[in-house]
C-alpha positions as CSV (number, residue, x, y, z in Angstrom):
1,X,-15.2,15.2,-3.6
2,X,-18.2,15.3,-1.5
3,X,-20.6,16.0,-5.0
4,X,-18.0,13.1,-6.7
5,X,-19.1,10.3,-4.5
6,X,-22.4,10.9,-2.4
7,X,-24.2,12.5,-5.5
8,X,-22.5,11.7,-9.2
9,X,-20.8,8.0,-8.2
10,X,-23.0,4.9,-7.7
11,X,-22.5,1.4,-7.8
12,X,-23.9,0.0,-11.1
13,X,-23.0,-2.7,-13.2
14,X,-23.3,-3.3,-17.2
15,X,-26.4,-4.6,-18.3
16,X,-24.0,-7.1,-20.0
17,X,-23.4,-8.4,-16.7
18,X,-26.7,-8.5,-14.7
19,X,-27.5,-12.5,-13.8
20,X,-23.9,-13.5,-14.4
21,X,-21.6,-14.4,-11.4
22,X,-20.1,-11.0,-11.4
23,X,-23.5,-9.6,-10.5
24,X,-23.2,-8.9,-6.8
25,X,-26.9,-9.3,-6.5
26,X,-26.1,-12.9,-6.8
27,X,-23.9,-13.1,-4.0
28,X,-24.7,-10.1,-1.8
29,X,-28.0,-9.7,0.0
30,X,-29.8,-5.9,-0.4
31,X,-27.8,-4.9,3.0
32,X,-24.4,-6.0,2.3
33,X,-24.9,-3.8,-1.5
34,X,-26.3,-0.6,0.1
35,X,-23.5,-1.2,3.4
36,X,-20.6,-1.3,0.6
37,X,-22.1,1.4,-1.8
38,X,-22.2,3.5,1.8
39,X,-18.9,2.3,3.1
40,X,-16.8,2.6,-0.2
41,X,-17.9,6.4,-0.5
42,X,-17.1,7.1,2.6
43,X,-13.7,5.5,2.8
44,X,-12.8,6.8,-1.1
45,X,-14.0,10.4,0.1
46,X,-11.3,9.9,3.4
47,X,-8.6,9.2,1.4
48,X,-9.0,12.0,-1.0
49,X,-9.5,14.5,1.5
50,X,-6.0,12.7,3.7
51,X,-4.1,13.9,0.3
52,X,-4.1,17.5,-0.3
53,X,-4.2,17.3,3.8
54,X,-0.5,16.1,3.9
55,X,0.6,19.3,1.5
56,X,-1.1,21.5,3.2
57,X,0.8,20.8,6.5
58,X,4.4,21.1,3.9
59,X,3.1,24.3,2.8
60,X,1.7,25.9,6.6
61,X,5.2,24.9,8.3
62,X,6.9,26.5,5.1
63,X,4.6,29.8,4.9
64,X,4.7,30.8,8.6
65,X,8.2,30.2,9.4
66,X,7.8,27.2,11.2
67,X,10.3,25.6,9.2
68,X,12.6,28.2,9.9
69,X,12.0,28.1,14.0
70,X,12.3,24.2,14.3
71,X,16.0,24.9,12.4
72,X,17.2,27.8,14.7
73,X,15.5,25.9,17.7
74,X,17.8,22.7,16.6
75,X,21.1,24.2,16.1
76,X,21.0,25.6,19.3
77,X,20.5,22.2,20.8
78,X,24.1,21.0,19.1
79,X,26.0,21.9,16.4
80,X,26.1,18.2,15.4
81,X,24.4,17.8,11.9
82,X,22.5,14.3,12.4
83,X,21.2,15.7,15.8
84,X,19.6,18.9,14.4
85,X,18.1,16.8,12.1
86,X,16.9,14.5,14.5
87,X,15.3,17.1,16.1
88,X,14.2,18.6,12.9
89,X,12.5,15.6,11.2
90,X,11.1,14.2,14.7
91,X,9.0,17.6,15.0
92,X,8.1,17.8,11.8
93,X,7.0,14.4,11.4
94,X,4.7,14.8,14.5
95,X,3.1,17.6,13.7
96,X,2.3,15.8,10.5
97,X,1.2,12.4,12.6
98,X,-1.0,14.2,14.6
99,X,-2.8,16.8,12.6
100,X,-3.5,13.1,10.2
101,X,-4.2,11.5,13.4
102,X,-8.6,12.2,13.9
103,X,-8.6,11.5,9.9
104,X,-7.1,7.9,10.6
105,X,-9.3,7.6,13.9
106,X,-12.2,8.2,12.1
107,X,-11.5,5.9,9.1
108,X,-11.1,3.4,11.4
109,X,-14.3,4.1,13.4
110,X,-15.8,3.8,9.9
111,X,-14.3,0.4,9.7
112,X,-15.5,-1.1,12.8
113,X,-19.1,0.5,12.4
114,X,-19.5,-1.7,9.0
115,X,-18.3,-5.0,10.8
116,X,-15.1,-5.1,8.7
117,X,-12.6,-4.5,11.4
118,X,-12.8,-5.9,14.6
119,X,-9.9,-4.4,16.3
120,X,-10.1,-2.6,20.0
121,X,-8.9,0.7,19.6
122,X,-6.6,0.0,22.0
123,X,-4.6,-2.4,19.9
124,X,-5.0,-0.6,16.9
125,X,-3.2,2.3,18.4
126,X,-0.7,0.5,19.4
127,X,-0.2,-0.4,15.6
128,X,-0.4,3.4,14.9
129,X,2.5,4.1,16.8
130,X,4.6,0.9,15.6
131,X,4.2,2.3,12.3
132,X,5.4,5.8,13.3
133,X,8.1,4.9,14.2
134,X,9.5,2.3,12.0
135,X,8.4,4.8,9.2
136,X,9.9,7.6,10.9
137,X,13.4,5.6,11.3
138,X,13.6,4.5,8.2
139,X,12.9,8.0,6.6
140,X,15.0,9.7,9.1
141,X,18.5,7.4,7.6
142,X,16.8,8.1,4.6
143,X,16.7,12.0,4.6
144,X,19.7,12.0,7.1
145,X,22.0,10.4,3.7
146,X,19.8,12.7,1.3
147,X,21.2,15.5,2.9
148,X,24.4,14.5,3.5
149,X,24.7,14.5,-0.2
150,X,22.7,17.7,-0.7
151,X,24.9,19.7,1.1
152,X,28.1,18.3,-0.9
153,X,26.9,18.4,-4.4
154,X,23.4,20.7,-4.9
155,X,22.7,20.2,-8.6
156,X,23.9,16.4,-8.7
157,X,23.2,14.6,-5.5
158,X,20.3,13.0,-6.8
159,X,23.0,10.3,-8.5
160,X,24.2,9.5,-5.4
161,X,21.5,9.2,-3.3
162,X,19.8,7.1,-6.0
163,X,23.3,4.7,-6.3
164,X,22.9,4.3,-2.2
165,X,19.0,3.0,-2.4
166,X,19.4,0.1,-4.7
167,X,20.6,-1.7,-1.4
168,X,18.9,0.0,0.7
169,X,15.4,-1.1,-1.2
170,X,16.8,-4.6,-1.7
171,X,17.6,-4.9,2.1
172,X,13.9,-3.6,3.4
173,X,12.5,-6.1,0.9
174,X,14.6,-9.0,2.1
175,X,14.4,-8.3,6.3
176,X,10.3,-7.1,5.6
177,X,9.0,-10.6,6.3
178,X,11.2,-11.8,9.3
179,X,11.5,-8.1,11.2
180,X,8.9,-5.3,10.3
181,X,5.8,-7.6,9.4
182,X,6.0,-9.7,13.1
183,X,5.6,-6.3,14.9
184,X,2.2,-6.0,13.8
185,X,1.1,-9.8,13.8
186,X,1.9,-13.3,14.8
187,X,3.1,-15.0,12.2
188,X,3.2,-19.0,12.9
189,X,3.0,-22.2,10.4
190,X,-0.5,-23.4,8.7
191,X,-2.1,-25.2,10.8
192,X,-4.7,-27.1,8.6
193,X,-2.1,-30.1,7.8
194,X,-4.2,-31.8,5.1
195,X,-4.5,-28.1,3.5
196,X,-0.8,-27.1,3.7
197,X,-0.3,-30.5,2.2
198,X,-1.9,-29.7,-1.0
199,X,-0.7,-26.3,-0.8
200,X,2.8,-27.6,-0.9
201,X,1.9,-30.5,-3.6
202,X,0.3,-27.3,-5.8
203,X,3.4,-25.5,-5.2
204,X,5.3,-28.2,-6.1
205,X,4.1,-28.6,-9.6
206,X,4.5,-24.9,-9.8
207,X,8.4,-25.5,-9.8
208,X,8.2,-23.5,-6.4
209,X,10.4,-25.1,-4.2
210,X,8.0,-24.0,-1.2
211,X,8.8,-25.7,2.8
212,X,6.3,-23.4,4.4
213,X,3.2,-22.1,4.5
214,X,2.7,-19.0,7.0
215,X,-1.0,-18.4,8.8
216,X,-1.3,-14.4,10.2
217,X,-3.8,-14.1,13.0
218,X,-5.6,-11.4,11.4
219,X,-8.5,-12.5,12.8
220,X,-8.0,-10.7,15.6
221,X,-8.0,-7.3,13.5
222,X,-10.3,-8.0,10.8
223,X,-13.6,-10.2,9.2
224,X,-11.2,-9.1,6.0
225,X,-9.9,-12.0,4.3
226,X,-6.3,-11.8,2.1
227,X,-3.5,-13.5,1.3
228,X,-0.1,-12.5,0.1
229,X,3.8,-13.4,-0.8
230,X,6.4,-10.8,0.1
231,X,9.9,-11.0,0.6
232,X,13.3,-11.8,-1.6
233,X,15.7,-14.8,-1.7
234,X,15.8,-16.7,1.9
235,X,13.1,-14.6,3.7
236,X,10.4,-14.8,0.6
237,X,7.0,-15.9,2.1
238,X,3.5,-17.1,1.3
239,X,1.0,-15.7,3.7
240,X,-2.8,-16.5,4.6
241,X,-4.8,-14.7,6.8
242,X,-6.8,-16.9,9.4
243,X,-10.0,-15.4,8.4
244,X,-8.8,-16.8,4.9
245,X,-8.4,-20.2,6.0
246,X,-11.3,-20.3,8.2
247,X,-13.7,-18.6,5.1
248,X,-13.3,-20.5,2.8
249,X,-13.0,-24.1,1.2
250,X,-9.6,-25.9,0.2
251,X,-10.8,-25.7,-3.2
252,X,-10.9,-21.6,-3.1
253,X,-8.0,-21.7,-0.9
254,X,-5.9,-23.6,-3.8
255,X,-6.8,-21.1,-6.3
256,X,-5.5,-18.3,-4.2
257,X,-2.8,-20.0,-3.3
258,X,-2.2,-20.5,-7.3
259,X,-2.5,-16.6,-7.9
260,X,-0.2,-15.7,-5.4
261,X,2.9,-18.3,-6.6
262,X,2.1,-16.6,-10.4
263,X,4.0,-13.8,-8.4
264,X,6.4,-15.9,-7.5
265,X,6.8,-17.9,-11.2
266,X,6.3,-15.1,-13.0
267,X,9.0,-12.8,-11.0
268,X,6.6,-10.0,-10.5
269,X,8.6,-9.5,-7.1
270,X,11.7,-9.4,-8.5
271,X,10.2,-6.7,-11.4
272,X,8.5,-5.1,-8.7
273,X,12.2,-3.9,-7.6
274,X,13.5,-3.2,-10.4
275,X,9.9,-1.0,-11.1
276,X,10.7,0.7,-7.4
277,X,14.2,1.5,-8.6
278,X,13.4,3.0,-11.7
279,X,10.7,5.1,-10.1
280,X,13.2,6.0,-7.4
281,X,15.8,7.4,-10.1
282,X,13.0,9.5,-11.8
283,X,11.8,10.4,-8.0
284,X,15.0,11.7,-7.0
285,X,16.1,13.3,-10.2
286,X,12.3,15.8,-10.8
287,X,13.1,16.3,-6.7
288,X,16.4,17.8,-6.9
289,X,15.4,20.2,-9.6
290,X,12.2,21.3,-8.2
291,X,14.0,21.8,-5.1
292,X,16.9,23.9,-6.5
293,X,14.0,25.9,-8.3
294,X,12.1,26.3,-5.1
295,X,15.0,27.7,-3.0
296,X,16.3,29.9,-5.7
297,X,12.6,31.6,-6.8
298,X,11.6,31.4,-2.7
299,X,14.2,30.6,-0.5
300,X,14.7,33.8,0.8
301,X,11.0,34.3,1.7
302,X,10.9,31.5,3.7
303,X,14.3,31.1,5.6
304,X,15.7,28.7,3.6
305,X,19.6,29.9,2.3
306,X,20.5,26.4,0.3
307,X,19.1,23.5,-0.9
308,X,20.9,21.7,1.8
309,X,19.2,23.7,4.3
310,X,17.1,21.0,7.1
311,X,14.8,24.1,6.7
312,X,14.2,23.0,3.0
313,X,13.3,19.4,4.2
314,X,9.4,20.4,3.9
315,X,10.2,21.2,0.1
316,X,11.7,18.3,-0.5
317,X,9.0,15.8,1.0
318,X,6.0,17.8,-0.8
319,X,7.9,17.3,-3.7
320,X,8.0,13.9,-3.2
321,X,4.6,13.5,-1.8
322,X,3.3,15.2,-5.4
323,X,4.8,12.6,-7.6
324,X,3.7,9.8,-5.4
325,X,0.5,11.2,-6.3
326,X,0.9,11.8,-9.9
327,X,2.9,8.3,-10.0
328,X,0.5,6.2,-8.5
329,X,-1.7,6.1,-11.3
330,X,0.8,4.2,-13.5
331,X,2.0,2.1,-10.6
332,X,-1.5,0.8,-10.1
333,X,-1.5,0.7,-14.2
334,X,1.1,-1.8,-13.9
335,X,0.5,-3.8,-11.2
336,X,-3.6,-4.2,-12.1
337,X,-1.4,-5.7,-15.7
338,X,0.4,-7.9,-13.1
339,X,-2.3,-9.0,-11.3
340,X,-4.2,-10.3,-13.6
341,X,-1.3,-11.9,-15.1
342,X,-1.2,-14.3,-11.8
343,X,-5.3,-14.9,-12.3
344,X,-4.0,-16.2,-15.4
345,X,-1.9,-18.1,-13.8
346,X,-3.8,-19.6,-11.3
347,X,-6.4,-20.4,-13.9
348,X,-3.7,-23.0,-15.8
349,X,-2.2,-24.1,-12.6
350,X,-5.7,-24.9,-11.2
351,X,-7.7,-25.5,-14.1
352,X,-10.5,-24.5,-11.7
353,X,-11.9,-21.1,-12.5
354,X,-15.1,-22.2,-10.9
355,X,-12.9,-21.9,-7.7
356,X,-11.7,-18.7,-8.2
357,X,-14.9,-17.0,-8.8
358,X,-16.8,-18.1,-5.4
359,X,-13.2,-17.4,-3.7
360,X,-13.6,-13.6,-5.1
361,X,-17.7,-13.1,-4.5
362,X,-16.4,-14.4,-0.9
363,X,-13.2,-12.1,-0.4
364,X,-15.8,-8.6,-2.1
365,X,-18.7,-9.9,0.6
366,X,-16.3,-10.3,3.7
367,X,-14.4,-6.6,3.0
368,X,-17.5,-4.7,1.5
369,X,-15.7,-4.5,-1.8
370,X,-16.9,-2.4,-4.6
371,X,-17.6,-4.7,-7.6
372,X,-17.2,-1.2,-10.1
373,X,-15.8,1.2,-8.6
374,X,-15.8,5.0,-9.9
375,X,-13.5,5.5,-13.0
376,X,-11.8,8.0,-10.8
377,X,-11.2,5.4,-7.5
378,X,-10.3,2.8,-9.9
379,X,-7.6,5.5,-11.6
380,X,-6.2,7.0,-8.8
381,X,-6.3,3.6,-5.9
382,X,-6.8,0.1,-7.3
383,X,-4.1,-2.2,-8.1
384,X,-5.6,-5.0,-8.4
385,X,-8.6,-5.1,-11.5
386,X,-11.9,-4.9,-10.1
387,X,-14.1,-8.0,-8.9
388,X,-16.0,-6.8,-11.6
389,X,-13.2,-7.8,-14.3
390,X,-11.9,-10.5,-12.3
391,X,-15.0,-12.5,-12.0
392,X,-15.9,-11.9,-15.5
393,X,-12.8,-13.2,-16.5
394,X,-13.1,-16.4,-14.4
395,X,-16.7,-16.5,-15.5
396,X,-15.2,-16.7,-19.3
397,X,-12.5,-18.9,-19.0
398,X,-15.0,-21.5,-17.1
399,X,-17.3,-21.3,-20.3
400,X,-14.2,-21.7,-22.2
401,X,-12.9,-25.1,-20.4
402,X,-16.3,-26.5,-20.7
């Protein structure tokens, strides 16, 4: 990884492209190119390094009985199920936290070194641990109902347990917006009038029958800029950041705003569930025979008598943390497909490409952003298409309109 991206990966650029908007020497001083070149390596080269990180900690807890402690130490707590694996998953899933913990420390000292975040460590801590646990409560109901159904039906409970998520997705989707995001940020109505006005006339001739627009103080966090639309039925909401806002015209604030109600128009959420669903079924199904092949070739080696063992738990979650790996690839696949499916969209709804390409040279200058990235960091992490692409698109469908 090291060789990958300090020696073999550099930013270039076709020659195709060179003078054209795309060309971040247009829009980027000699700094701000060699500060992103520097910053993306060093935050692609984090990530890689987090991954095989995470299995490593599966496979030490597994290897040197750990596993097999934290059970015997939580059955002699209580004889309850769902308490042992309280205790169980709470220990194991800080152990995990912490060893991560100097990794995520550093990527965000990384962060606030290239003037992207601005947020006292203090705060961002706090975040740290608001994460935990949500996460951790979530996947402990989670893994409490896998197991449940483990230890009732070994070969099969994969059915099940898929059959009991389709609500259980659909729910987080719908309560996201309204309870998890607010713990992190204060969510409050636009306050530009004249721009949430035209927000809501554009959203009105998008057939989106829009009251609100939502304002994030991410300002306070980042010099990022973003904005978003999450959430299902009732609770569905379009989000700017404040840096968003504050960064950049109405006119590149319209086109954003026209991307992200393609989502909306278009049904990628709504897909986007159905996409999760699927790749839960698949998920589940490779789990449960990898971990029936796991306990019956190594079980005995490492303490673990049944697949519905908590002892097996680490199994199970390395299983799952491999095809999250292998899977992201074609999730990102898709969802770059999608993206640009809502450029599209804003294009027609806008008819202002010219808008959308000084919106994205702004959003690549205020986060650092690679123009074109690595084939391999492009593989493996972006769902979105690169600035690169996107820009050239834009660039093309403005010489197209004239």
């Amino acid at each position: 990884m090291v060789v990958y991206f300090f020696f073999w990966s550099h930013q270039s650029i076709p020659v195709t492209v060179k003078g054209t908007a795309a060309d971040p020497s247009i829009f980027m001083t000699k700094d701000q190119l060699q500060q992103s070149q520097i910053y993306s390596q060093i935050q692609n080269f984090i990530y890689f390094i987090s991954i095989p990180l995470d299995w490593g900690i599966y496979l030490f807890v597994l290897i040197f009985g750990l596993s097999k402690w934290l059970k015997k130490r939580s059955e002699s707590v209580s004889r309850l199920y769902v308490i042992q694996m309280l205790i169980y998953f709470l220990t194991l899933s800080l152990i995990a936290w912490i060893v991560v913990l100097p990794i995520d420390i550093g990527a965000h000292m990384v962060s606030i070194h290239f003037g992207i975040s601005v947020q006292p460590f203090s705060s961002w801590f706090k975040d740290q641990l608001t994460s935990f646990w949500v996460n951790w409560l979530i996947s402990f109901a989670a893994m409490t109902v896998v197991y449940w159904f483990i230890r009732r039906n070994p070969k099969r409970w994969w059915l099940p347990v898929w059959l009991v998520s389709i609500p259980f997705v659909i729910f987080l989707m719908f309560i996201q917006p309204v309870v998890i995001d607010p713990l992190y940020n204060h969510f409050g109505n636009l306050q530009d009038g004249k721009l949430k006005s035209e927000i809501l006339q554009l959203a009105d001739r998008a057939g989106i029958p829009a009251h609100n627009v939502y304002e994030v103080d991410m300002s306070k966090k980042t010099n990022a800029m973003n904005a978003y639309v999450n959430g299902i039925g009732s609770n569905l909401r379009i989000v700017l950041w404040d840096t968003t806002v504050h960064r950049l015209d109405h006119r590149e604030v319209l086109f954003i705003m026209a991307h992200e109600m393609g989502h909306y128009v278009k049904h990628h959420l709504f897909w986007g569930m159905v996409g999760s669903i699927i790749f839960i079924l698949i998920g589940l199904y490779i789990g449960a025979k990898g971990l029936l092949w796991v306990v019956s070739r190594f079980g005995y080696k490492v303490g673990i008598n049944h697949p519905g063992d908590i002892a097996s738990l680490p199994v199970l979650l390395l299983l799952f943390s491999l095809l999250s790996f292998i899977g992201g690839p074609i999730e990102n696949t898709i969802s770059r497909y999608v993206e640009h499916s809502a450029d599209r969209y804003a294009v027609q709804l806008t008819k202002d490409p010219e808008a959308g390409i000084t919106s994205f040279q702004k959003l690549a200058v205020s986060g650092l952003d690679e123009i074109n990235p690595p084939a391999l960091v492009k593989f493996m992490l972006y769902d979105h298409p690169t600035m690169l692409e996107r820009i050239e698109y834009l660039e093309h469908m403005k010489t197209k309109n004239k």
